[in-house]
Every structure is written in structure tokens, then in C-alpha cells.
C-alpha positions as CSV (number, residue, x, y, z in Angstrom):
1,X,57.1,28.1,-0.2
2,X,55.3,25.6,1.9
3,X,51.3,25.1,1.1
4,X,49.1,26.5,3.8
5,X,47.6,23.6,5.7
6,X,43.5,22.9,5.1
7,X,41.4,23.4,8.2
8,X,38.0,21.7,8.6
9,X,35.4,24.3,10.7
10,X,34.4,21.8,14.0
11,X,30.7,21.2,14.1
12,X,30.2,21.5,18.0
13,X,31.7,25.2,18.2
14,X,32.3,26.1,14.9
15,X,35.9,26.6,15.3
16,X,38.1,27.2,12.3
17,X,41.0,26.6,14.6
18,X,41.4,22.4,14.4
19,X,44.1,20.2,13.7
20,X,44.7,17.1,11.8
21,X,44.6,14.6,14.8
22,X,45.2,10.7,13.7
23,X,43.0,8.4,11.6
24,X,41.4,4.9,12.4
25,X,39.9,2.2,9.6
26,X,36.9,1.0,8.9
27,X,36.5,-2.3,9.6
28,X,34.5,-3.3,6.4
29,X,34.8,-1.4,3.3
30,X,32.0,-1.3,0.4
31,X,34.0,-0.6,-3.1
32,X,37.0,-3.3,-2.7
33,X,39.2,-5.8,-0.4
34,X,41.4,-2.8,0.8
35,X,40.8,-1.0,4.1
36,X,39.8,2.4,3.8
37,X,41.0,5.1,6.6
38,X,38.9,7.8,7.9
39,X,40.9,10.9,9.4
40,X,40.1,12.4,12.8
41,X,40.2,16.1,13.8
42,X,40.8,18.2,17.1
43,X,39.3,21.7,18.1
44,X,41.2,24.0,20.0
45,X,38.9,25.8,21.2
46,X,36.2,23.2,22.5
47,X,38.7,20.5,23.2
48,X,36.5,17.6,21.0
49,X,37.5,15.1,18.0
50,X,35.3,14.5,15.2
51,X,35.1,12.9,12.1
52,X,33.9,15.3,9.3
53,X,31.0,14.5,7.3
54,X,32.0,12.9,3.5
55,X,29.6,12.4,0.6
56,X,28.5,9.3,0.1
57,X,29.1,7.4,-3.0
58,X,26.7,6.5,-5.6
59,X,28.0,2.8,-4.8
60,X,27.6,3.0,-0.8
61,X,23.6,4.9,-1.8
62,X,23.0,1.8,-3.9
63,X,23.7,-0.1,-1.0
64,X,21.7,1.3,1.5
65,X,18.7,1.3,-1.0
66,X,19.8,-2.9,-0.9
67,X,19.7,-2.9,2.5
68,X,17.0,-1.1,3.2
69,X,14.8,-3.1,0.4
70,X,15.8,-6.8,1.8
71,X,14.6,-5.4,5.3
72,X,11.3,-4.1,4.5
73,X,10.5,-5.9,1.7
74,X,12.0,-9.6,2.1
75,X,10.8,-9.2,5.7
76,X,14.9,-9.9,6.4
77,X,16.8,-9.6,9.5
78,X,19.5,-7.2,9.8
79,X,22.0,-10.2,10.6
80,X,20.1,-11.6,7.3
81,X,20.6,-8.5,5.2
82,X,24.3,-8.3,6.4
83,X,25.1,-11.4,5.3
84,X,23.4,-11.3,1.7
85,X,25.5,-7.9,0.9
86,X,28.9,-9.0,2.3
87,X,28.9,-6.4,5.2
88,X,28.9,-6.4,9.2
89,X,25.3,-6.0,10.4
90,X,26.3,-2.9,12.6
91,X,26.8,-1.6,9.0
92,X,23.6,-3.0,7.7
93,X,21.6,-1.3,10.7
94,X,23.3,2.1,10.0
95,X,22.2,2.3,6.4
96,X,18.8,0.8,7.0
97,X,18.4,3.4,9.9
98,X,20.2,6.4,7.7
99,X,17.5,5.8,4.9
100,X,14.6,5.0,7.4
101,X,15.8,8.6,9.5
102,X,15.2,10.2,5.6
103,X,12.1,9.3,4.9
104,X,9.3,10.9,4.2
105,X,6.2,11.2,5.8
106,X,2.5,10.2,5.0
107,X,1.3,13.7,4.9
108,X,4.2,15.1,2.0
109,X,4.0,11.7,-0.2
110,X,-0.2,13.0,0.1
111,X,1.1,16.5,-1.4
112,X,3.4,15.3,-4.0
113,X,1.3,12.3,-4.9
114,X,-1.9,14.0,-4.6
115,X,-4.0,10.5,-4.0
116,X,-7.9,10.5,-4.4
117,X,-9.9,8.5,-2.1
118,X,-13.5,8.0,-2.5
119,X,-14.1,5.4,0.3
120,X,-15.0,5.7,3.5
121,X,-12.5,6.9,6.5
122,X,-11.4,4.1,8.8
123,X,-9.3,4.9,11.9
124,X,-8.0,3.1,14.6
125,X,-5.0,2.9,16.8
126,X,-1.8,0.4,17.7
127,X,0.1,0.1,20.9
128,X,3.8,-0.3,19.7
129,X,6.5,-0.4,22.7
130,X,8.9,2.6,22.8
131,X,12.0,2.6,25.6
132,X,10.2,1.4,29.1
133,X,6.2,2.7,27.8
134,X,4.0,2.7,25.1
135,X,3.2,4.6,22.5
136,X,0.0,4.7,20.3
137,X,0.5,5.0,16.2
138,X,-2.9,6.3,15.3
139,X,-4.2,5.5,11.4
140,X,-7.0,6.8,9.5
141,X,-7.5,4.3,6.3
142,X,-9.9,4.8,2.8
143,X,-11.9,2.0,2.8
144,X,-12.0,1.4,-0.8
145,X,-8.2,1.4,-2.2
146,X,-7.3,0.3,1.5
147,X,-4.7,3.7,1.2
148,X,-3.4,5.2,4.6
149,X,-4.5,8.2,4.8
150,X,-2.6,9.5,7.7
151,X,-0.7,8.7,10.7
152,X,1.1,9.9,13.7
153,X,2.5,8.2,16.8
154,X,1.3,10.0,20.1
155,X,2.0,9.4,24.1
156,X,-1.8,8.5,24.3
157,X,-4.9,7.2,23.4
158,X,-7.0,10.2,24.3
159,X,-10.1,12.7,23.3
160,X,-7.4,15.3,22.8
161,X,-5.1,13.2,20.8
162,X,-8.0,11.9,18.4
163,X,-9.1,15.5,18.1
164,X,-6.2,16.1,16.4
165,X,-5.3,13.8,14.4
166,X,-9.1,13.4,13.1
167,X,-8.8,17.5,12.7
168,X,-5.3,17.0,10.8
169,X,-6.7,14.8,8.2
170,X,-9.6,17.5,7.6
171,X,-7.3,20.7,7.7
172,X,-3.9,19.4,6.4
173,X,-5.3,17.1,4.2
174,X,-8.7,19.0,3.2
175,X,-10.6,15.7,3.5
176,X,-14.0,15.1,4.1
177,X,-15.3,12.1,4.2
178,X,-18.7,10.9,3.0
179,X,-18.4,8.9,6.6
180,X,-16.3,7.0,9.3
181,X,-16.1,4.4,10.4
182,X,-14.4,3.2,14.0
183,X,-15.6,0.9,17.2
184,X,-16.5,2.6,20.0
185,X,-13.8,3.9,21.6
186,X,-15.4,6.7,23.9
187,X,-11.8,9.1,23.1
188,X,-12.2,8.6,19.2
189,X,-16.3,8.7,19.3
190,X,-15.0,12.5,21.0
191,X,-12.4,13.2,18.3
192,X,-15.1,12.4,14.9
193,X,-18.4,14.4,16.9
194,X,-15.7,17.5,17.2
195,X,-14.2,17.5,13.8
196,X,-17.1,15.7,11.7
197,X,-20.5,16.8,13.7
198,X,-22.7,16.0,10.8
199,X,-20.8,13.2,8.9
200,X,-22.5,9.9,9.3
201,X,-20.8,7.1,11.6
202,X,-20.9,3.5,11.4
203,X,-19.6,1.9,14.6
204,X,-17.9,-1.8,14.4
205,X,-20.5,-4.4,15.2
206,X,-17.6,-6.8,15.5
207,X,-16.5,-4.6,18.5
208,X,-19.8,-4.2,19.7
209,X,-20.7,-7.8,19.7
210,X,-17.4,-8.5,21.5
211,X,-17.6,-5.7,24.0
212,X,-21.0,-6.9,24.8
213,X,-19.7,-11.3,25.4
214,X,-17.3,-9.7,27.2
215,X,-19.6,-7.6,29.4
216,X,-22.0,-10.5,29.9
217,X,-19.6,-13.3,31.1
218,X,-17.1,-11.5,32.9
219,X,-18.4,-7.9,34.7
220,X,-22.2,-8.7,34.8
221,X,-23.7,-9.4,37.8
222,X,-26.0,-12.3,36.6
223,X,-29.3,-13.0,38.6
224,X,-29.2,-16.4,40.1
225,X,-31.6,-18.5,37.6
226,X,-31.5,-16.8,34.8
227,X,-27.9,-18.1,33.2
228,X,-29.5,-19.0,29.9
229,X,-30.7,-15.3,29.0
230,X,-27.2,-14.4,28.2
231,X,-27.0,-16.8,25.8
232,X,-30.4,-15.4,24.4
233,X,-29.7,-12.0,23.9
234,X,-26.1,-12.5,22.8
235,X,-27.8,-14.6,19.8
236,X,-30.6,-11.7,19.1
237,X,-27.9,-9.2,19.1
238,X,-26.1,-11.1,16.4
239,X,-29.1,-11.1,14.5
240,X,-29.8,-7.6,15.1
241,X,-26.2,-6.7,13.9
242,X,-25.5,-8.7,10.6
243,X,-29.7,-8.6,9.5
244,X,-29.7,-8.4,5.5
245,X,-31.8,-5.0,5.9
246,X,-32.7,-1.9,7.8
247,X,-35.8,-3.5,7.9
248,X,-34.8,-6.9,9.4
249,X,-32.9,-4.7,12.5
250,X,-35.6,-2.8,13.3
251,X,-37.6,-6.4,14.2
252,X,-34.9,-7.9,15.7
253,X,-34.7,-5.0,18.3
254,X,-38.2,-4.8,18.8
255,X,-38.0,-8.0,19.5
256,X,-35.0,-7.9,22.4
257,X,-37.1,-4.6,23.9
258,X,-40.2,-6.8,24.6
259,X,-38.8,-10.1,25.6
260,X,-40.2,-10.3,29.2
261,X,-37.5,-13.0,29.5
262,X,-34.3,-10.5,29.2
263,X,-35.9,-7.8,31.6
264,X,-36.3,-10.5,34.3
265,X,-32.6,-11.5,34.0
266,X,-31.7,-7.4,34.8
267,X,-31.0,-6.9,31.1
268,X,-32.5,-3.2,31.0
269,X,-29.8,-1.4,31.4
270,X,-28.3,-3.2,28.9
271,X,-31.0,-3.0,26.6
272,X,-31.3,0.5,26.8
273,X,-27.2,1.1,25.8
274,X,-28.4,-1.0,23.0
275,X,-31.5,1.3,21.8
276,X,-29.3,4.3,22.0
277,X,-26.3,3.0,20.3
278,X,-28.8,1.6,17.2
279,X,-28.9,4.1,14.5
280,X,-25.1,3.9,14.6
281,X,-25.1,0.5,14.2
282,X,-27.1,0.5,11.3
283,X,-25.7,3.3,9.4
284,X,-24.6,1.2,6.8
285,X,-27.9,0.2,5.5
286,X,-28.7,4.1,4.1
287,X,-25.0,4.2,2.4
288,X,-24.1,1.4,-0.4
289,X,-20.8,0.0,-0.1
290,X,-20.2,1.4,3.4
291,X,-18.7,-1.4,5.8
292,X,-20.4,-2.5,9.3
293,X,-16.4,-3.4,10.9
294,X,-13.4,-1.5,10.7
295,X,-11.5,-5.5,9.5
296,X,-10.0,-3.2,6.7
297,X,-7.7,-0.8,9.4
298,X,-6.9,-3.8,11.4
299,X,-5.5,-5.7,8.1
300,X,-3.7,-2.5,7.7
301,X,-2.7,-2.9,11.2
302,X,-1.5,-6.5,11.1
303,X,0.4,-6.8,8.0
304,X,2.7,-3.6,9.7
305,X,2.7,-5.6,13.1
306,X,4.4,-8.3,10.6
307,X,7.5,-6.4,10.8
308,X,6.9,-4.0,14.6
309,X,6.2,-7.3,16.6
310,X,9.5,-9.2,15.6
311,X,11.7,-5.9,16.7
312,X,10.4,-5.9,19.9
313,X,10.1,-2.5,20.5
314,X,12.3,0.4,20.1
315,X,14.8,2.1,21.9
316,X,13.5,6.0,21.1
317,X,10.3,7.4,19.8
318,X,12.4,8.8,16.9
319,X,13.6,5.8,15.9
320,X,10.1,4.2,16.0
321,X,8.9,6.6,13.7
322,X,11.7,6.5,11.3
323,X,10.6,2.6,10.8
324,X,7.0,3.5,10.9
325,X,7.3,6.1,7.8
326,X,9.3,3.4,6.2
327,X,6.5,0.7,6.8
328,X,3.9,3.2,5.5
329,X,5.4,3.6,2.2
330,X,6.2,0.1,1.9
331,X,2.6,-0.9,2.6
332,X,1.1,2.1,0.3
333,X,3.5,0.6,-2.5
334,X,2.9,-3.0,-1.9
335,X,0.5,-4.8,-4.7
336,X,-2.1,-6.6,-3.5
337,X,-1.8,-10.7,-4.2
338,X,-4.5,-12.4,-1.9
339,X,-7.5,-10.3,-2.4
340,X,-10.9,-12.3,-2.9
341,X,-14.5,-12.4,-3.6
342,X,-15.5,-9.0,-4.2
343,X,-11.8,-7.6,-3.8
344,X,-10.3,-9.6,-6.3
345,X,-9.7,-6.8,-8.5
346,X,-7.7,-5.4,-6.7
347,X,-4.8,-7.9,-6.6
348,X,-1.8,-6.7,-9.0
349,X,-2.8,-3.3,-7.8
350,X,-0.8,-0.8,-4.8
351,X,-2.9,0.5,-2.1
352,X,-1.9,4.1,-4.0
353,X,-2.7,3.0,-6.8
354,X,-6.3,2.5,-5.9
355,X,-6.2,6.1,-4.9
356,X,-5.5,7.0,-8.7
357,X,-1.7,7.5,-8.6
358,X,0.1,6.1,-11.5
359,X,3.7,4.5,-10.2
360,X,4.6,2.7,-13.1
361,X,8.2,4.6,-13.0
362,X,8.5,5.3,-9.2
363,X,10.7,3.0,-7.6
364,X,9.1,3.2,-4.2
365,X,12.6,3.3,-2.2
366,X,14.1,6.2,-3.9
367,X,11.1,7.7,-3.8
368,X,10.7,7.5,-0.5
369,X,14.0,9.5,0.2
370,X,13.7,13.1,1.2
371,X,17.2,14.1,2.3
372,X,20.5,12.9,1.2
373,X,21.6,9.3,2.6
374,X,24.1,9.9,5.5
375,X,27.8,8.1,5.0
376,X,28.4,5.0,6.9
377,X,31.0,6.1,10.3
């Protein structure tokens, strides 16, 4: 009697009416010197070949975990990590994107995890090019284990978008925290007054100081004669922002709102942003330990731009965020080494592990896995 020949269902029309239909080989294989074939299949019905989908080996997983470690972690090329594990770099891109695609996202490592912070929130946004635009990855950061708190990559830097993401972090996250901190961004001023109305805010003085120069030497229309007040008032402002004390602010802008000098130059506008922004540039001097800049979210931002700038850009927004998850995890993960001064204790510590999570047995790639790891076509 001759054995009844195995059918494979197609996966566009779900067919059960296919036929064995040639094979082709692979043009690198992972367990030995042989060349391994993959056979192809034809439907019928929808008139398409495919390859069906095999299990990967524990060998070929153990690979991609490689792969995906030298990338992220050695800061490797793909060329880089193909040659280290003996395999074409097409290959090395596949696995490296399979176990990027996998990955899991800020929000269910917060679940699982459960992290606690008891800093400040710290949120800012990145431009990272996507295709022939930009998109903005939007971060909110605790300012004391320097965690990410949450993130999400959006078509725009917006009141809307801010909204949301600031009303994630309360509602999906169930966060509250005892303040934020930002720069003045009118769009993410919007987003923290909607979803935080009574929390206190802290805006950068960095920012402001530099929005200010900026301002003075380049969209001010200076009165003729009076060139050395901007000089003047960009020093008392510098004063007024890093003063020792509550105290020592309060003079300082007394000061610049009497100075005949500054009013004569057509300062008063000016001077009157500056009044109305001053509580919330001195919000840091009624809570200990809360910082004047948001430097801690753009560290965050630069050690990730350490590995987005050299790609230069990507190709899909799915994609992007498929690397961005990975980044995330590797950062959260990533011990500390160059803290100083008052930080020092930190280094030899994880981001995480500042936010109370024990990871002495979590190897952070496996862990970061949430499906199965696709096979290599």
C-alpha cells in the first residue's frame, strides 16, 4: 500500500490542498560544514510558494541571543557581529531583528518587574529619523535610580501627544509623582497641567538660560546704544537661576525688576516672562533632592543616541521600535561604571536595580524575550 502523502495547510489561504514543490539551500548553515536544504511548497488554490515555518533549535536561539548581545552591548556592527560568529551578516541582521521584533516593552517588564521609584519624573523627547520623516520617542525618567519609566514613539511633538503619554504613566502605570520636572516646552507644559494639575513643577534653568542667549542675540530687536544690557541681564539671570537659596532668588529678581538700566534697553517684556515664569524656576528650593535641569533624561537620551545615531535612521516605524525596546532594556540593565560625586554609589548598580528589583539571576537578553525567536529563512 503506498503511504498517503503529508500536506502542509498554506498560510495565505489556508489551503490544505498544496504540493511538495522543489527545495533551495541555505547559504550558511549554523550546526556544521554541510549545507542544509529548506523545501518549498505550492497552493492550488491561491497559486503561491512558501516556505513553512520550522522550530528553531536551541543552538540557532543561542545564536541569536550572541548576536543580539555583541550588537547591543559591545556596541558592534552587524558586519562586526557576523564576522565574530562565523555567519553572513544578512544572517546576523535577521536574528538581531527576530529577537529585537520579540521584545518586550517598557510598560510589561514595569508589570512583571514591578520597579519602585521614589524620584522625581523627568520627561523629555528625541527626534529619531524613520523612512523620509521624523518621529519623536517620548521618555519619562525617575530621577533618583535614573530608571525609564516609560516610552512610546509618536508622529509628533504635540499637546495631544504629551497628554497621553503623561496620562499613560498615571493610568497604566498608577504613578504619581511627588513632581516633574521638564524645560519649557509649551506642548509638554500642556500635557503635565492636564494630567498632574496640582503636582509641583520644576522647569530646566539650563533651558531657560539658553532659550533666553538665544532670544537676546538672535530675535531681539536691540535698542541702538544699549548693546551692553544684554550682557547684564544674561549675568543677573544666571545668578537668579543657580542662587544657593530661595532667599538669594528672590534678591536677585528684585534686583533685575528695578534696574532702570534693563527697562531702558526694552527689557520689560522680557522681564515680565521672567516674573511669571519664577516660582517654577525655583521649585526646587521647597523639595530636597529635587533637580533644577532635566541633565538626567538627556544622559538617558545620549547614551541611546550612542547606538540610534550610527544606524542612521530606519527604514519603518516598526522597525524603529523593535530597536528602541531593545535599547530600553539594555540601558535599564546596564550597571553604572562612571558615576561621581554624590552618584558614586550608584556605580556597580542597574538603572532597575535602583528601582528595587533584584536581577542577580535574570540574564537581561532572555529576559527580555516575549515570543518565541523566529527561524532564520
Amino acid at each position: 500500500m503506498t503511504p498517503r502523502q503529508r500536506r502542509i495547510r498554506c498560510p495565505f489561504c489556508r489551503s490544505i490542498r498544496t504540493i511538495r514543490y522543489g527545495s533551495f539551500a541555505l547559504k550558511k548553515t549554523v550546526v556544521g560544514t554541510k549545507r542544509k536544504r529548506r523545501k518549498r511548497w505550492y497552493c492550488n488554490d491561491c497559486h503561491r510558494t512558501f516556505t513553512p515555518y520550522q522550530k528553531p533549535s536551541d543552538q540557532l536561539s543561542s545564536l541569536a541571543y550572541q548576536a543580539a548581545e555583541l550588537y547591543y552591548d559591545s556596541k558592534a556592527s552587524y558586519r562586526d557581529v557576523a564576522r565574530k560568529l562565523g555567519i553572513h551578516r544578512s544572517t546576523a541582521y535577521r536574528l538581531i531583528a527576530g529577537v529585537s521584533n520579540n521584545c518586550k516593552g517598557p510598560e510589561q517588564v514595569n508589570a512583571e518587574l514591578k520597579p519602585r521609584w521614589s524620584g522625581y519624573l523627568i520627561v523629555d523627547g528625541d527626534a529619531i529619523d524613520v523612512g523620509s520623516g521624523k518621529k519623536l520617542l517620548l521618555l519619562g525618567v525617575d530621577s533618583h535610580s535614573q530608571d525609564i519609566l516609560y516610552a512610546r514613539l509618536v508622529n509628533r511633538e504635540d499637546g495631544a501627544s504629551w497628554t497621553r503619554f503623561i496620562g499613560d504613566i498615571q493610568h497604566i502605570l498608577g504613578y504619581t509623582p511627588p513632581g516633574v520636572v521638564s524645560d519649557g516646552f509649551p506642548a509638554l507644559i500642556q500635557g503635565v497641567r492636564t494630567v498632574y494639575p496640582q503636582c509641583p513643577r520644576q522647569l530646566c534653568v539650563r533651558h531657560f538660560e539658553k532659550d533666553l542667549s538665544h532670544l537676546l542675540r538672535y530675535r531681539f530687536i536691540q535698542k541702538r546704544g544699549h548693546w551692553r544690557q544684554n550682557k547684564r541681564l544674561l549675568i543677573a539671570v544666571h545668578r537668579l537661576l543657580y542662587a544657593h537659596s530661595l532667599t538669594g532668588a528672590q534678591r536677585q529678581l528684585e534686583a533685575i525688576l528695578v534696574d532702570s538700566g534693563f527697562h531702558q534697553a526694552g527689557f520689560s517684556g522680557i522681564i515680565r516672562h521672567i516674573k511669571k515664569q519664577f516660582p517654577h524656576l525655583v521649585t526646587h528650593h521647597h523639595y530636597a533632592s529635587m533637580p533644577r535641569t532635566n541633565s538626567i533624561i538627556e544622559g538617558v537620551i545620549s547614551r541611546l543616541d550612542e547606538r540610534i545615531d550610527p544606524a542612521d535612521g530606519y527604514g519603518s516605524q516598526q522597525t524603529c521600535w523593535a530597536t528602541l525596546k531593545m535599547l530600553i532594556m539594555w540601558y535599564r540593565f546596564k550597571q553604572f561604571t562612571d558615576c561621581r560625586k554624590n552618584n558614586r554609589h550608584k556605580n556597580g548598580k542597574s538603572p532597575i536595580q535602583l528601582a528595587g528589583v533584584d536581577t542577580a539571576n535574570i540574564n537581561w537578553i532572555r529576559y527580555s524575550q516575549n515570543l518565541k525567536i523566529p527561524t532564520v529563512n
